[in-house]
C-alpha positions in Angstrom: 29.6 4.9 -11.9 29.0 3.0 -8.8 30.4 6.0 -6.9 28.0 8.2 -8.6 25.1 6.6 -7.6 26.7 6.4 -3.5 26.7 9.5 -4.0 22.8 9.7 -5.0 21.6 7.8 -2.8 23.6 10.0 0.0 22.3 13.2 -1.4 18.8 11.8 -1.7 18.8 10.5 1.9 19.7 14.2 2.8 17.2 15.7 1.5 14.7 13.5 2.9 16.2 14.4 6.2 16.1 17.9 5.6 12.6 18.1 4.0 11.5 16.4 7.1 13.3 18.5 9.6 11.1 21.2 8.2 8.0 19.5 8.4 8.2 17.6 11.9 6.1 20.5 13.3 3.6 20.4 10.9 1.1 17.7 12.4 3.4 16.9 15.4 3.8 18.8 19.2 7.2 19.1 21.6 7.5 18.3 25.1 10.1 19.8 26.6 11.3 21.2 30.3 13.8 21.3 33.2 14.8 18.9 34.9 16.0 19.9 38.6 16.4 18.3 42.1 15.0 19.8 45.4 17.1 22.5 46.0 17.0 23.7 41.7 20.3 22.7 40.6 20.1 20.7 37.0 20.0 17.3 36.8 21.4 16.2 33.8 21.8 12.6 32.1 18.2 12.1 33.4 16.2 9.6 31.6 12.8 11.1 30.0 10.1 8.7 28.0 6.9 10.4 26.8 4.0 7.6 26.4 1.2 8.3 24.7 -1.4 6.6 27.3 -3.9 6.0 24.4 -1.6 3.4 22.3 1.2 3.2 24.4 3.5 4.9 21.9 6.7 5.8 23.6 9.4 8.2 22.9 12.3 8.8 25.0 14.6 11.9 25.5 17.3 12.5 28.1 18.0 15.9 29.8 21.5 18.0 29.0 24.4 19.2 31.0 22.1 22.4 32.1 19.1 19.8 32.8 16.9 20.5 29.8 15.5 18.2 27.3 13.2 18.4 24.8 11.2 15.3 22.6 9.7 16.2 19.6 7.2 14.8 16.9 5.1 13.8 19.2 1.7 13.1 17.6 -1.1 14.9 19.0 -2.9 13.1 22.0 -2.7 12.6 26.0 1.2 12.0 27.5 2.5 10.3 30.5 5.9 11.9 31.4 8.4 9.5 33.3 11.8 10.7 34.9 14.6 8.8 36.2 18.1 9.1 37.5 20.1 7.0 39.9 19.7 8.5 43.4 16.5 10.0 43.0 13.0 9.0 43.0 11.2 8.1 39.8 9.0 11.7 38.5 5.7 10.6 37.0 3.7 13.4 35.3 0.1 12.4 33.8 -2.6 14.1 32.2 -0.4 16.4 29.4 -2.3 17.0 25.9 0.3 17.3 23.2 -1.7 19.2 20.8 -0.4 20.1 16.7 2.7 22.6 16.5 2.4 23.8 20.3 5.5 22.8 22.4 4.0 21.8 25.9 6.4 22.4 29.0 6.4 20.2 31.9 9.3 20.7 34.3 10.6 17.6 36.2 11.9 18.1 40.3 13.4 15.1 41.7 14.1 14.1 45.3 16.6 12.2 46.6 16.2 8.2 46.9 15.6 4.9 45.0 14.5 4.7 41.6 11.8 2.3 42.6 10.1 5.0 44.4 7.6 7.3 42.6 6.4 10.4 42.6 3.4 10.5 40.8 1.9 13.7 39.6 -1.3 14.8 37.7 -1.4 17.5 35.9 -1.3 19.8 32.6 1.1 20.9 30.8 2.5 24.7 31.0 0.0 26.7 28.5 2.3 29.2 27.7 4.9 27.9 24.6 7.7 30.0 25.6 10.0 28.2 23.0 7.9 29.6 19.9 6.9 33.3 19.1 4.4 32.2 16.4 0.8 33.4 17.0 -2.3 30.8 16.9 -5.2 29.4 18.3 -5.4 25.9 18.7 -9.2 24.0 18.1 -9.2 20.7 20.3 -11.4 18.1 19.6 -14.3 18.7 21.9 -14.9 21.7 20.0 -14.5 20.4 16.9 -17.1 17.9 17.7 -19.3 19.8 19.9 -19.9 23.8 18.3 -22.8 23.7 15.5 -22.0 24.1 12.4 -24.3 24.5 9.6 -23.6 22.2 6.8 -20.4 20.6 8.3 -17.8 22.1 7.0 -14.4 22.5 9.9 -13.5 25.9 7.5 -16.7 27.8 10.0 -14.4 27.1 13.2 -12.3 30.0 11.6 -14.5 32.7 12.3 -13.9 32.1 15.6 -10.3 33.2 15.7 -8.9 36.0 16.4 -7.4 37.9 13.6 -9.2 36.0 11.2 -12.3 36.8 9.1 -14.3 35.3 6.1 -13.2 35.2 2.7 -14.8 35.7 -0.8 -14.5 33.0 -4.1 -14.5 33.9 -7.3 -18.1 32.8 -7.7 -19.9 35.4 -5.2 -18.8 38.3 -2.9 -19.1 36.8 0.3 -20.0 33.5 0.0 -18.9 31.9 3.3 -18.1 28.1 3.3 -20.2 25.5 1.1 -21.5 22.7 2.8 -20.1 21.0 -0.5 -17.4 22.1 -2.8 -18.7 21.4 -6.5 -15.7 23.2 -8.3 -12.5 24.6 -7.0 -13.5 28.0 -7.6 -15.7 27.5 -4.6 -13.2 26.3 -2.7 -12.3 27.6 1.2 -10.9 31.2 1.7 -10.7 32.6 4.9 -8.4 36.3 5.5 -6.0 36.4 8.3 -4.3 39.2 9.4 -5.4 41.6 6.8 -4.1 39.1 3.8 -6.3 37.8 0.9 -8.3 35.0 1.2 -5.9 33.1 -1.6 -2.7 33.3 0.3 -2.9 30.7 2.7 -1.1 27.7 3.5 -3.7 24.8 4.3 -2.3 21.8 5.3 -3.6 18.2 6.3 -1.1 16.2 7.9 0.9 17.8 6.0 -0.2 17.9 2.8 -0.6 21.1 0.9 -4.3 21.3 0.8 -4.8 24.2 -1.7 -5.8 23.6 -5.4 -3.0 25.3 -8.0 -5.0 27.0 -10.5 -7.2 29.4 -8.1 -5.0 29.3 -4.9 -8.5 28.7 -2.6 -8.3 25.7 -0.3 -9.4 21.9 -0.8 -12.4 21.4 1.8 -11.1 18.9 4.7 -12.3 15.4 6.0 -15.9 16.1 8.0 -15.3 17.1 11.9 -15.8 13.5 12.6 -12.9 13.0 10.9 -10.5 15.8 12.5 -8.7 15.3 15.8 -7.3 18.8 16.4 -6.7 22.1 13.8 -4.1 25.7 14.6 -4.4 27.9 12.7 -0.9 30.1 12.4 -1.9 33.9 12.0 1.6 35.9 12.6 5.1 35.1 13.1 5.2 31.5 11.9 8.9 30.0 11.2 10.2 29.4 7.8 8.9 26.1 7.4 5.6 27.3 6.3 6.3 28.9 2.9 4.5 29.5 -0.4 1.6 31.5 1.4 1.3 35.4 2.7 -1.3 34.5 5.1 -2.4 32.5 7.7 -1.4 28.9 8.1 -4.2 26.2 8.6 -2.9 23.2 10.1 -5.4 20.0 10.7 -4.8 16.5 11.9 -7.0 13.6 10.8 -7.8 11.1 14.1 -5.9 7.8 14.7 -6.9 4.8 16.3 -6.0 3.3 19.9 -5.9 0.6 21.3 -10.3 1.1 22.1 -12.7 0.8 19.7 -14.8 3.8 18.9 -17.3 4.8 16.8 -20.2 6.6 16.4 -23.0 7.1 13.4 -24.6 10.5 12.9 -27.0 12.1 10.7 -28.3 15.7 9.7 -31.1 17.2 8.3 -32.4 20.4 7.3 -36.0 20.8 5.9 -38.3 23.2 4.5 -41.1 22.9 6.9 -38.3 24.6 9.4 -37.2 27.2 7.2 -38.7 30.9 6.6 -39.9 32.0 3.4 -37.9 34.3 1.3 -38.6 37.9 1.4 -39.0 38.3 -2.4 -40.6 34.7 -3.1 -44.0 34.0 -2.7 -43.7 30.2 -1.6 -40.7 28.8 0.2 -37.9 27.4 -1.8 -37.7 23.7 -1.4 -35.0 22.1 0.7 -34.2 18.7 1.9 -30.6 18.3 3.5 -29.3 15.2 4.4 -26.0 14.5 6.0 -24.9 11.2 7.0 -22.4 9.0 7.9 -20.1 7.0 10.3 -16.8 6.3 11.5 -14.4 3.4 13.5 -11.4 3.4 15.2 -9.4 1.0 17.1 -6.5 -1.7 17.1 -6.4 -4.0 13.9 -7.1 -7.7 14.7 -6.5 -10.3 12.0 -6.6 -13.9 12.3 -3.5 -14.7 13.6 -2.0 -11.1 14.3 -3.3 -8.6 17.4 -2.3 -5.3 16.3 -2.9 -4.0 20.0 -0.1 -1.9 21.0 1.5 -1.9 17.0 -1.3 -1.3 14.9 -4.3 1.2 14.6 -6.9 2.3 12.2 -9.5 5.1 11.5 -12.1 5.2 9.1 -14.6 7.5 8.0 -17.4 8.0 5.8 -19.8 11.3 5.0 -22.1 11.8 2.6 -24.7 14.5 1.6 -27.6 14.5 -0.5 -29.2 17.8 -1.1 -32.1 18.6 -2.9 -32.5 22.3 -3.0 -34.2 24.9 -5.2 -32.2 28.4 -6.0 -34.3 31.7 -6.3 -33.8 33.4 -9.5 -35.3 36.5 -10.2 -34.7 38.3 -13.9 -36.9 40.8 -15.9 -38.2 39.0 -19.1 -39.6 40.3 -22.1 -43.9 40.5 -21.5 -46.4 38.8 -24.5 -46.7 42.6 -26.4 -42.6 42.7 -26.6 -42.5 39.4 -27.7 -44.7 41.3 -30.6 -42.6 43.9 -30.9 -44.9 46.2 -29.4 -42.8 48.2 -27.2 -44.7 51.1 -25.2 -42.3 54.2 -25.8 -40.4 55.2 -29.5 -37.7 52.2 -30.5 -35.1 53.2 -32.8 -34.1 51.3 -35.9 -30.3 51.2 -35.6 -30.3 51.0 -39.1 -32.1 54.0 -40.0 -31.6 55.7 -37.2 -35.2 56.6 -36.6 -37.9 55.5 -34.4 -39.9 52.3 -35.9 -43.8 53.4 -36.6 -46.3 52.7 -33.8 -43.4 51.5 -31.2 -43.6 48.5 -33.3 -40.5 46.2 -34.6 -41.6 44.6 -38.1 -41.9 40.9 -37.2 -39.5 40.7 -40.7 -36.6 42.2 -38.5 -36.6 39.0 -35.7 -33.8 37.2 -36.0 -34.7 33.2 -35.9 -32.4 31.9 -33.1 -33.6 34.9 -30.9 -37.0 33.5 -31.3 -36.1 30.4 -30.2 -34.0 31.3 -27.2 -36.8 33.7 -26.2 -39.5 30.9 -26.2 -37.5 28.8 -23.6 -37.6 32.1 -21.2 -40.7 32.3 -19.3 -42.8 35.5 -19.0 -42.9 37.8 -16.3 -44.9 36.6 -13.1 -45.2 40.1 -11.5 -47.1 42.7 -12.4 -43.7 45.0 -12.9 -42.5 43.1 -15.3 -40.1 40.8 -12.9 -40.3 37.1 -13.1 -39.5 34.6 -9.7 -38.4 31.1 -10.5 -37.2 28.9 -8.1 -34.6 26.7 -10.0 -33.6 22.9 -8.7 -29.7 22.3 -8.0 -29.5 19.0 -6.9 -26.2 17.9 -5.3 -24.3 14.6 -4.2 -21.3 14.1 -2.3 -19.6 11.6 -0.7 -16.3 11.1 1.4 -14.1 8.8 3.4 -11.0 8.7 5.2 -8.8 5.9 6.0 -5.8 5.9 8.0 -3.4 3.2 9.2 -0.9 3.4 12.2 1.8 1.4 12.9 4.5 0.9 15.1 7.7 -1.5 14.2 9.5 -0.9 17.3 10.0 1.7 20.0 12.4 4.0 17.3 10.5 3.5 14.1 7.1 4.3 13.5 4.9 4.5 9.9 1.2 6.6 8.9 -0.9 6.4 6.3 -3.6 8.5 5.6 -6.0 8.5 2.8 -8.8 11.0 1.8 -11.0 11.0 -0.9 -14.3 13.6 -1.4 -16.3 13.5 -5.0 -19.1 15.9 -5.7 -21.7 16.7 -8.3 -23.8 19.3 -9.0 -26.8 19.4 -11.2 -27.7 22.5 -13.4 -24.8 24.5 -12.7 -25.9 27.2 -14.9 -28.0 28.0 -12.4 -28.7 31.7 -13.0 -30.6 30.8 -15.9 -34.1 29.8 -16.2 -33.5 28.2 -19.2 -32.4 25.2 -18.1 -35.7 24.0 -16.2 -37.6 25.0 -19.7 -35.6 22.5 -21.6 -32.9 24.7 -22.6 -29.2 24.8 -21.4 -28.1 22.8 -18.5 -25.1 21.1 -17.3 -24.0 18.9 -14.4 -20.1 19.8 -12.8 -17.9 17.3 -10.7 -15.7 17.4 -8.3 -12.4 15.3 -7.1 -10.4 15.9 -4.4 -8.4 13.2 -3.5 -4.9 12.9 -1.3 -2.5 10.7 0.2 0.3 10.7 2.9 3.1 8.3 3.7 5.1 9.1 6.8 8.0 7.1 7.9 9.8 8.1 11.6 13.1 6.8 13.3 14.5 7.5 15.9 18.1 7.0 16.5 18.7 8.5 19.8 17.8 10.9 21.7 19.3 13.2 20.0 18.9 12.2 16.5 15.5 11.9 14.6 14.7 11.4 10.9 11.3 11.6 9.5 10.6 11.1 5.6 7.1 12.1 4.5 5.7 11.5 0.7 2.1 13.9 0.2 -0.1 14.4 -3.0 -2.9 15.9 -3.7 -4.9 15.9 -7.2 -7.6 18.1 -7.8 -10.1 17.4 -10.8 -12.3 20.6 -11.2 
C-alpha cells in the first residue's frame, strides 16, 4: 500500500509538471538569443539573468555549446539582460518588454576583458519572434488604457485586429459587446479567421474564461485592470485546445515595488445623445462608471514586502439607468369591442361574424385581462412607442497577490469577481411597466488562480497552476 501511494504521488507530481509545460506560455513571454564574441564565434557556458526592473524579479539562464539560450515564463513587463563569462566584458542590455506568449530575441556580443567591465546597452528587443509561427497581435498597455471605448468593455479592442471581426449572441443578430453582461447568453463573441463566434478559447491568466452551457466568453476585469491581451488568430501550438477559433489571451496587472493608482469615472447622459429616429422624445439615459485601483509592495507592521511581495487591486462599478424603445402594434378601443373594420370569420362556423362584430359572449376572460395591461396605440397607424426602463447594476474587483520566496520559486494569486443585475428583463413587453409581467436576472462570474513556479536550473523549470471559474446565469 505504501508503494501505491509513492507511486501517486509520483504520477500526480507529473502531471502537474506536464499540465504546466503546456501552459507556461499562456500568460508568460521567452527571452532568448546568441550569445557570440567579436569576431561571431559562440560563446557558450555564458551566464544570462533576466531582471524584471520593475520588482526586481530575476531569472537566470546560461547559453549552450552553440551559444544559445533561452529563459522562459517570464511574466510580462520591462527586462534588464546581463551577460557574463570569464575573459570578457560584462553585456548589459536594458529597455526589453517581455510581452504575453511572444518570445523576444536579444542577441549578446562580448569583447574580450574583465568581467568588472561593462558594456551597457539600451535597447528593444528583436520584433520579429522567429521561434514561433503562430499568428497574433499583441495589445500593450498604453493602448489598453488610452483607445476609447464605449462602455468599457477590453472585448471592443478586438475589432481592431486583423482577421478578426464581431460576433452575434443568442439574444440579437449583431449585438456587439455589452457594457455589462446580465446573463451568459449575452456573453463576448468575437469571429476570427472565418470561425463562429462560440469557438474560442478565452483565457485570463490562464483560466478558461468561457461559460459551458453557451460556449460565449465570460467578460474580463475593466481595462484598468488588464496589463497586456494577444489575441492568437492562426497557427497556435497544441497547447491551446478545446476551441476552432481564435485564442484570447489577457493578463491582469501586478504590483511593483511603486505605488500606483488612479480613480476614474464615466458618464454618458441624455442631454448629449440624439433622439431616436422613430421616438418622439429621447430615451432616458444616465451612465455611470466608476471606480479605482492600487498597486504596489505590501508593507505590514513588521514585514516590508519590497522586493518579495506585491499587490493589485481593482474595483469597477456601473450604474445605469436606461429606457429601451419598444414599438408593437396593439389592438385600438373599437377592436377591443370587437368591431373589426373588414369581414372576421368565426372559426367555428366558418363564416364571417355579422357587422365585422365578435359577440362580446365569445371573449375569453384571461384575454381580457392580458389585453387591459397592453396600452393602446399612440400613432395614428395603429403603432404604439413605449420607452421601457431597464435598470442595471454591476459591480467588480480584482485582487491579486505576488510573491517571491527566493530567486527559484515564485507564487500568484489572482482573484476576480463581477455580479450583475438587470431589471425588467422581459423587456420586449410593455406589460411589465403596466403592472403586468416583469422580472429581474443576475449575474456571477467569479474565478480564481493559484500559480506556483520553481526553478531548478537553468535548464529545468516546473510550474503548477490550479484555475476555476463558476458561472451563475
Amino acid at each position: 500500500m505504501r508503494g501505491i501511494r509513492i507511486w501517486a504521488i509520483a504520477l500526480v507530481g507529473l502531471g502537474l509538471t506536464l499540465v504546466a509545460t503546456n501552459l507556461s506560455a499562456q500568460t508568460t513571454g521567452t527571452i532568448y538569443g546568441q550569445v557570440s564574441d567579436s569576431s561571431g564565434a559562440a560563446v557558450p557556458g555564458a551566464n544570462i539573468q533576466a531582471l524584471n526592473t520593475a520588482t526586481t524579479l530575476s531569472e537566470k539562464g546560461i547559453s549552450d555549446a552553440l551559444g544559445t539560450y533561452r529563459i522562459s515564463a517570464l511574466p510580462p513587463g520591462p527586462y534588464k539582460i546581463t551577460v557574463e563569462h570569464a575573459g570578457f566584458e560584462t553585456y548589459v542590455q536594458s529597455g526589453i518588454t517581455v510581452v504575453v506568449n511572444e518570445n523576444a530575441r536579444v542577441d549578446a556580443t562580448l569583447k574580450i576583458g574583465a568581467v568588472t567591465q561593462v558594456v551597457s546597452v539600451t535597447a528593444a528587443a528583436q520584433s520579429v519572434d522567429t521561434q514561433s509561427s503562430v499568428v497574433g497581435t499583441t495589445v500593450d498597455d498604453l493602448r489598453v488604457e488610452a483607445m476609447p471605448l464605449n462602455g468599457r468593455n477590453l472585448f471592443w479592442l478586438t475589432q481592431l485586429l486583423p482577421g478578426v471581426g464581431m460576433g452575434a449572441s443568442a439574444t440579437a443578430v449583431d449585438s456587439g459587446f455589452d457594457t455589462v453582461t446580465t446573463t451568459a447568453r449575452s456573453g463576448a463573441t468575437f469571429n476570427a479567421s472565418g470561425a463562429r463566434g462560440q469557438q474560442n478559447n478565452i483565457q485570463l491568466d490562464g483560466t478558461w474564461m468561457v461559460e459551458a452551457m453557451y460556449n460565449y466568453g465570460v467578460d474580463l476585469p475593466s481595462p484598468d485592470a488588464i496589463q497586456e491581451f494577444r489575441a492568437l488568430t492562426n497557427t497556435f501550438n497544441a497547447e491551446y485546445g478545446r476551441s476552432a477559433g481564435g485564442i484570447f489571451l489577457a493578463v491582469t496587472k501586478s504590483g511593483t515595488n511603486q505605488f500606483h493608482g488612479s480613480l476614474f469615472e464615466y458618464g454618458r447622459n441624455t442631454a448629449l445623445n440624439a433622439r431616436n429616429f422613430f421616438s418622439t422624445t429621447k430615451p432616458y439615459l444616465r451612465q455611470n462608471q466608476f471606480g479605482g485601483n492600487l498597486g504596489g509592495p505590501v508593507r505590514l507592521p513588521g514585514y516590508n514586502g519590497r522586493d518579495k511581495t506585491f499587490f493589485f487591486f481593482n474595483y469597477q462599478a456601473a450604474r445605469i439607468r436606461q429606457q429601451s424603445l419598444i414599438t408593437m402594434f396593439s389592438p385600438n378601443a373599437a377592436e377591443r369591442q370587437g368591431v373589426f373594420p373588414s369581414a372576421i370569420t368565426d372559426p367555428t362556423t366558418g363564416k364571417p361574424f355579422a357587422n365585422n362584430t365578435i359577440p362580446a359572449s365569445r371573449f375569453d376572460p384571461m384575454a381580457k385581462n392580458i389585453e387591459a395591461l397592453v396600452p393602446l396605440p399612440t400613432l395614428a397607424n395603429g403603432e404604439n412607442i413605449t420607452l421601457l426602463p431597464i435598470p442595471i447594476n454591476d459591480g467588480e474587483y480584482t485582487a491579486k497577490i505576488d510573491h517571491e520566496f527566493s530567486a527559484s520559486s515564485r507564487l500568484s494569486f489572482r482573484f476576480y469577481r463581477n455580479k450583475s443585475e438587470q431589471g425588467n428583463l422581459e423587456g420586449g413587453n410593455v406589460l411589465v411597466q403596466n403592472g403586468g409581467i416583469g422580472s429581474t436576472t443576475y449575474n456571477l462570474d467569479q474565478t480564481v488562480n493559484l500559480r506556483y513556479t520553481t526553478v531548478f536550473s537553468p535548464t529545468l523549470m516546473n510550474e503548477a497552476e490550479f484555475s476555476q471559474l463558476r458561472v451563475d446565469p
